[in-house]
Legacy VTK file of the C-alpha trace (Angstrom):
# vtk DataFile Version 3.0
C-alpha trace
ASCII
DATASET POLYDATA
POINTS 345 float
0.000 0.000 0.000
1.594 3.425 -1.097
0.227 6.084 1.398
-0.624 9.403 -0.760
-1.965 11.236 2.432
-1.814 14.890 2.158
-1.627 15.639 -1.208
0.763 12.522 -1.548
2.987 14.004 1.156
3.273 17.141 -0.762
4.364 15.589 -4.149
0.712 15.724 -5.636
-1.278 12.470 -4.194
-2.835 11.808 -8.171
0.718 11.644 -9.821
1.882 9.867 -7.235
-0.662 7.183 -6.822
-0.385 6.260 -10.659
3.122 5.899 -10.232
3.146 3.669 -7.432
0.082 1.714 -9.078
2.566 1.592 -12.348
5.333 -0.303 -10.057
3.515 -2.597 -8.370
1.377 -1.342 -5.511
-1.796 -2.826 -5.288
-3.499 -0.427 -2.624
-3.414 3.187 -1.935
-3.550 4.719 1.774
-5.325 8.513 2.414
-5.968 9.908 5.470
-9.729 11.627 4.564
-12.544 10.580 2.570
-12.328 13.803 0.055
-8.371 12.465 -0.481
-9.843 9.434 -1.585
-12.803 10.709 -3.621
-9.614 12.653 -5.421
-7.977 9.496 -6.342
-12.050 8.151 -7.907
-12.333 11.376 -9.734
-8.878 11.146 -11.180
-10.022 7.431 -12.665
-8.111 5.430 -10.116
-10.009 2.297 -9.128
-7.610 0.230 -7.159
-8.602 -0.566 -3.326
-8.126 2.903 -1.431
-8.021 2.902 2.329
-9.285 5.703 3.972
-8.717 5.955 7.692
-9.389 9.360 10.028
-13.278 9.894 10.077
-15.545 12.218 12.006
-18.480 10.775 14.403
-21.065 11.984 11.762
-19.392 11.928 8.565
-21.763 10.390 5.694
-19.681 7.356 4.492
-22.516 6.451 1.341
-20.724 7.900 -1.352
-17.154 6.018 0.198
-19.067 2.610 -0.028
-21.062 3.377 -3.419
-17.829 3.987 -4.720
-15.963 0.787 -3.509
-12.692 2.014 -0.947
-12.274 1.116 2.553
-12.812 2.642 5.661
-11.310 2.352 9.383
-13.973 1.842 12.024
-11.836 1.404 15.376
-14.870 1.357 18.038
-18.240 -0.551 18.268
-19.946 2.913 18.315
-18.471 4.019 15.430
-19.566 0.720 13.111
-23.128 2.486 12.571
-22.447 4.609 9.920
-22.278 1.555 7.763
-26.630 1.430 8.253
-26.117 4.932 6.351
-24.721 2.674 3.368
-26.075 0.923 0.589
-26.218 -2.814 1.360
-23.983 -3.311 -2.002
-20.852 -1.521 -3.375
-19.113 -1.592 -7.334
-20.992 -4.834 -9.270
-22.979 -5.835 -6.126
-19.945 -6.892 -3.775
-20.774 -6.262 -0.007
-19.039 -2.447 1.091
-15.782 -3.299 2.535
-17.059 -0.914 5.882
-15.159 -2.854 8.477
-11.374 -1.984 8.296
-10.551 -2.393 12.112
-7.946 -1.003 14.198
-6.057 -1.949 17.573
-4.832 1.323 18.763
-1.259 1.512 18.376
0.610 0.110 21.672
-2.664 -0.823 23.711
-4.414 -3.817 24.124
-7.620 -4.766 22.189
-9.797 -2.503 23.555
-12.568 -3.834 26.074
-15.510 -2.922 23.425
-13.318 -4.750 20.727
-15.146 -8.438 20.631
-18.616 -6.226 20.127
-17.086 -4.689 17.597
-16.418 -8.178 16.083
-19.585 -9.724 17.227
-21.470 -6.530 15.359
-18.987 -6.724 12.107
-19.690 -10.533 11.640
-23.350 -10.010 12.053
-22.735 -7.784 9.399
-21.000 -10.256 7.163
-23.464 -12.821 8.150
-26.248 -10.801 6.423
-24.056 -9.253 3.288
-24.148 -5.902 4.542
-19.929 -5.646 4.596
-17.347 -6.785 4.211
-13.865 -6.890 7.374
-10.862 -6.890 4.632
-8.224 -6.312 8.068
-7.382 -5.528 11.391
-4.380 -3.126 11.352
-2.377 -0.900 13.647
0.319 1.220 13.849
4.066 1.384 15.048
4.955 3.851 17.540
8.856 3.231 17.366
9.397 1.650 13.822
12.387 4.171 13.562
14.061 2.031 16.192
13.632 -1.394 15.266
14.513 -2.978 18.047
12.714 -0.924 20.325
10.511 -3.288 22.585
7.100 -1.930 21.692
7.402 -3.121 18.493
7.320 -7.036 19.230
4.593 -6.176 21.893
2.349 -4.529 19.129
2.657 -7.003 17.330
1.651 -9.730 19.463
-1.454 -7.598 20.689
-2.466 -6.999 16.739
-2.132 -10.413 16.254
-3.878 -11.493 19.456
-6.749 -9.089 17.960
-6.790 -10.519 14.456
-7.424 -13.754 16.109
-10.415 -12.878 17.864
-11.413 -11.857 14.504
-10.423 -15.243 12.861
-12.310 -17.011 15.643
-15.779 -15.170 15.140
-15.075 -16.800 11.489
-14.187 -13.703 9.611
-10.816 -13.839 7.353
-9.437 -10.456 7.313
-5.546 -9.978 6.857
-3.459 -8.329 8.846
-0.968 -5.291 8.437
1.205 -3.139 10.503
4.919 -2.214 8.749
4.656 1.514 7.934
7.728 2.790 6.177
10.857 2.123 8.926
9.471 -1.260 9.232
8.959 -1.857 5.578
12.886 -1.350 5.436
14.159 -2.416 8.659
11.491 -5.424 10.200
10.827 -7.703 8.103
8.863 -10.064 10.671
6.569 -7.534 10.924
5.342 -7.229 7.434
2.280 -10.118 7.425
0.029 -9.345 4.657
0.522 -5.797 2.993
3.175 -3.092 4.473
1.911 0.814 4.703
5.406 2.920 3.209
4.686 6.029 3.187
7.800 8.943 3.712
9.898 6.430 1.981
7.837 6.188 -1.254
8.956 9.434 -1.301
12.606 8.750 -0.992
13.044 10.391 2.109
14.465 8.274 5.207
12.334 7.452 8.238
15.556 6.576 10.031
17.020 10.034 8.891
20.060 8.326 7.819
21.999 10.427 5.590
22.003 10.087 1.607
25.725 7.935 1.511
23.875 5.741 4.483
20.302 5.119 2.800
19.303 2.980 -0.273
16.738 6.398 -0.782
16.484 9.201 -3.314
14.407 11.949 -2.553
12.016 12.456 -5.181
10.820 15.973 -4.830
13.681 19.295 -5.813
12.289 22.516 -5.255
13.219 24.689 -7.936
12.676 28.433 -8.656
13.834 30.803 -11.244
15.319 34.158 -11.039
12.461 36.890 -11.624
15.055 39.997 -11.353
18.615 40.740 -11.121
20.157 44.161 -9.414
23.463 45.096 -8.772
23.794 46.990 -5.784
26.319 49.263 -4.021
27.620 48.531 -0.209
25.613 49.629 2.332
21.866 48.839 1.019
19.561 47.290 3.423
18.007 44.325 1.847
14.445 43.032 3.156
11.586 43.572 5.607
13.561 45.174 8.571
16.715 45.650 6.982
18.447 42.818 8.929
20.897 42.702 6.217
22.706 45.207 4.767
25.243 44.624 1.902
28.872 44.580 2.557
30.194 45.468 -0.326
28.883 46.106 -4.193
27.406 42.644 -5.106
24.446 41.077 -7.352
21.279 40.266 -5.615
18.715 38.092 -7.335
14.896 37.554 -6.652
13.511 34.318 -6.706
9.644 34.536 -6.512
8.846 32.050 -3.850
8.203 32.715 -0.608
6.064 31.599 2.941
3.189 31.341 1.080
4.601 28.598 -1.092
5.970 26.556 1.941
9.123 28.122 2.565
9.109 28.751 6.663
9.910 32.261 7.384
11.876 30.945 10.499
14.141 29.191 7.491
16.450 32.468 7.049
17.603 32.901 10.578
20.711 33.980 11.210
21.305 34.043 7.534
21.944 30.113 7.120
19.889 29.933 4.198
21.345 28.794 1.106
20.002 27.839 -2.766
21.845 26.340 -5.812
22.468 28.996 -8.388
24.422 29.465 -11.158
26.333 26.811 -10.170
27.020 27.863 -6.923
25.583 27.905 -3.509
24.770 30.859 -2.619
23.150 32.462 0.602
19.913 34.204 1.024
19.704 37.470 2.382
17.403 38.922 4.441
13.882 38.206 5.632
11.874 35.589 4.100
9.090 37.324 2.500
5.505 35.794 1.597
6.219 35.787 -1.876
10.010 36.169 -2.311
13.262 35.650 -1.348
16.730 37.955 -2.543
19.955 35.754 -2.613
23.355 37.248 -2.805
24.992 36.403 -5.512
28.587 38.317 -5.375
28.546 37.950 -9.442
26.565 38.571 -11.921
23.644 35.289 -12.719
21.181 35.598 -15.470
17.347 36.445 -15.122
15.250 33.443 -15.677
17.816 31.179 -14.266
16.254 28.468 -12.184
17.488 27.961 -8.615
17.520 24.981 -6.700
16.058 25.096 -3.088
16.140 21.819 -2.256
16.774 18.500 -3.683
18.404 15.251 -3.369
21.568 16.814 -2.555
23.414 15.250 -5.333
24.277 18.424 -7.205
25.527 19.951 -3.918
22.345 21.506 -3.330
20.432 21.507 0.288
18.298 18.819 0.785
14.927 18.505 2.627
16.666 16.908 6.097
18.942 20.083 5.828
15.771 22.340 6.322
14.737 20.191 8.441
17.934 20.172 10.419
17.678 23.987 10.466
14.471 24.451 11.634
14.689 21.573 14.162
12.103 19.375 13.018
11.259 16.226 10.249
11.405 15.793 6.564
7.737 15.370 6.664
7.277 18.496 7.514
9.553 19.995 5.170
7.921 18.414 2.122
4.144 18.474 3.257
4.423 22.259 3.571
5.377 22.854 -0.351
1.789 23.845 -1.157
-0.635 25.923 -3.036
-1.565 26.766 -6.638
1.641 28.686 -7.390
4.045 25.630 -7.057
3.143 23.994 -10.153
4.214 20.058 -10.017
6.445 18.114 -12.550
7.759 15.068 -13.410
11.263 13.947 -13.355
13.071 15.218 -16.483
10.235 17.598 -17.633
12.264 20.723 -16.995
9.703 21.947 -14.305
LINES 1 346
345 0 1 2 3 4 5 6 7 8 9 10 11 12 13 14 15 16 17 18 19 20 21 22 23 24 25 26 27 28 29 30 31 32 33 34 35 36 37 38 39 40 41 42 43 44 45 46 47 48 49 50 51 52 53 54 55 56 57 58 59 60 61 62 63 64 65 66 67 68 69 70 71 72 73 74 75 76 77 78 79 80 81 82 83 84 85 86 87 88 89 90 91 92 93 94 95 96 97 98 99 100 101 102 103 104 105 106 107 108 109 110 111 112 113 114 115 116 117 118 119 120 121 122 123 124 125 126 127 128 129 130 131 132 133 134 135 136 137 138 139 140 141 142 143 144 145 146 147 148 149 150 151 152 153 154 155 156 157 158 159 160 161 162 163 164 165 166 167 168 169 170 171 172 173 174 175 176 177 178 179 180 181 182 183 184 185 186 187 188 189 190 191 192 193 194 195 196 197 198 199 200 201 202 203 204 205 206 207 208 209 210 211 212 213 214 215 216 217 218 219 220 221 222 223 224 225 226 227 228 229 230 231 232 233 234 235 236 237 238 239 240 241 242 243 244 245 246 247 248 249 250 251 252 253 254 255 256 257 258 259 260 261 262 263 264 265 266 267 268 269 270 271 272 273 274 275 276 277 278 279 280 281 282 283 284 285 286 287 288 289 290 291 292 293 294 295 296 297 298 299 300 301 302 303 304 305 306 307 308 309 310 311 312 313 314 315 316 317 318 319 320 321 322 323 324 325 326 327 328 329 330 331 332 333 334 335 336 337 338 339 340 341 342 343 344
């Protein structure tokens, strides 16, 4: 299952999911029921699992349309009444995707969840395609929670098996996928790491990954400048001596932190350099100094795999004292347009 949550981790969830359908995934993982409806409307038809609902969200249109969804809690099994009794060409709605909270034991209300979803099978109303949970410490593999959650998920997939249902089981999200093989049963959840980024934040001569996502701008305007200019929202830096400053058109807005520029650490790939960016990060823009002259137009590299000596998306990361995820989840809105490898974008 290739997890495409959040707009595919920020790479764009549609591109994504065909691409990991096109190498061999055979499900896709989204955290909402309007990520998956994206996926239907984009033609996609393989399984979907969809897994974070509200207490009174209307799951009809989820089951008409044939994906999965998580119900966790006896209470919560209702919605599937709001259903119709039959998904895609008359199969049973696969409703009853269940869930031992990660690190706790089958919860007390657990075999009346079972008793309810087998009822449920019984009369053709749904269908329970797993029981699933997930790892709290897969980024340490041998952490000792890890062999205790599994033993509890499989303790609870038992119960299941016992009330004669026949779901499978799955609970290897991306650090397992790599690093615990024991742990993979029936289907394993990657989900950074389809996106070439580390859960184990190993560095790039250390990993077998490639980040997949470069963040790329190019130069709107160049100046030259004398010493002595302040540069920015609060002048915090003010040219040392007569130098080239270039505008790349990108900004907070786009998913560039503000907090990235502090103390001046900021650098981009330009002109074949690496050069540092001056100055406050604005909402829509950023000025690097570039000491010589570089061309309008040129593109700029803000992050990337790191292979062309360019920062990559642990650096930010590193900077701003937090994860990858983070990093590459926040490149957003309409003005970051999204291309392929080798398309020039």
């Amino acid at each position: 299952m290739a997890v495409v949550k959040a707009d595919g981790y920020g790479h764009g969830a549609v591109a994504v999911a065909r691409a990991a359908l096109a190498a061999g995934a055979s499900w896709l993982g989204v955290c909402t029921l309007e990520e998956a409806a994206q996926l239907r409307a984009a033609g996609i038809t393989e399984p979907v699992l969809s897994w974070l609902h509200l207490p009174d969200e209307d799951f009809t249109d989820a089951c008409a349309r044939g994906w999965t969804c998580r119900s966790g809690r006896a209470r919560t099994w209702p919605p599937c009444s709001t259903c119709p009794p039959r998904g895609p060409a008359g199969a049973p709605a696969p409703q009853g995707r269940h869930r031992a909270e990660p690190g706790r034991r089958p919860a007390a209300g657990w075999g009346e969840l079972l008793d309810d979803a087998a009822k449920a099978v019984a009369d053709g109303l749904a269908e329970v395609v797993a029981v699933w949970s997930h790892l709290a410490h897969a980024d340490a593999p041998h952490h000792p929670t890890l062999d205790r959650q599994a033993q509890r998920l499989t303790a609870a997939w038992q119960a299941a098996v016992d009330r004669g249902l026949a779901p499978i089981r799955h609970l290897a999200n991306s650090a397992a996928t790599l690093n615990r093989p024991d742990l993979h049963f029936d289907l394993v959840r990657p989900g950074i790491a389809v996106y070439g980024l580390d859960p184990m934040d190993r560095p790039p001569g250390q990993t077998p990954l490639r980040p997949a996502m470069t963040l790329r701008a190019r130069v709107a305007l160049v100046k030259r400048v004398p010493a002595g200019e302040g540069v920015s929202y609060g002048h915090e830096w003010t040219t040392p001596r007569e130098t080239t400053l270039a505008l790349l058109p990108v900004g907070y807005a786009d998913g560039v932190p503000r907090r990235m520029n502090r103390e001046g650490r900021m650098r981009v790939l330009l002109g074949g350099a690496v050069r540092p960016v001056v100055g406050r990060v604005c909402m829509d823009q950023v000025v690097v100094d570039c000491g010589d002259a570089v061309r309008e137009g040129a593109r700029a590299v803000l992050f990337g795999p790191g292979t062309g000596g360019e920062p990559t998306a642990q650096d930010w990361a590193d900077e701003l004292g937090t994860i990858h995820y983070e990093i590459v989840t926040g490149i957003h809105g309409n003005r970051v347009t999204r291309t392929s490898a080798g398309s020039g974008g």
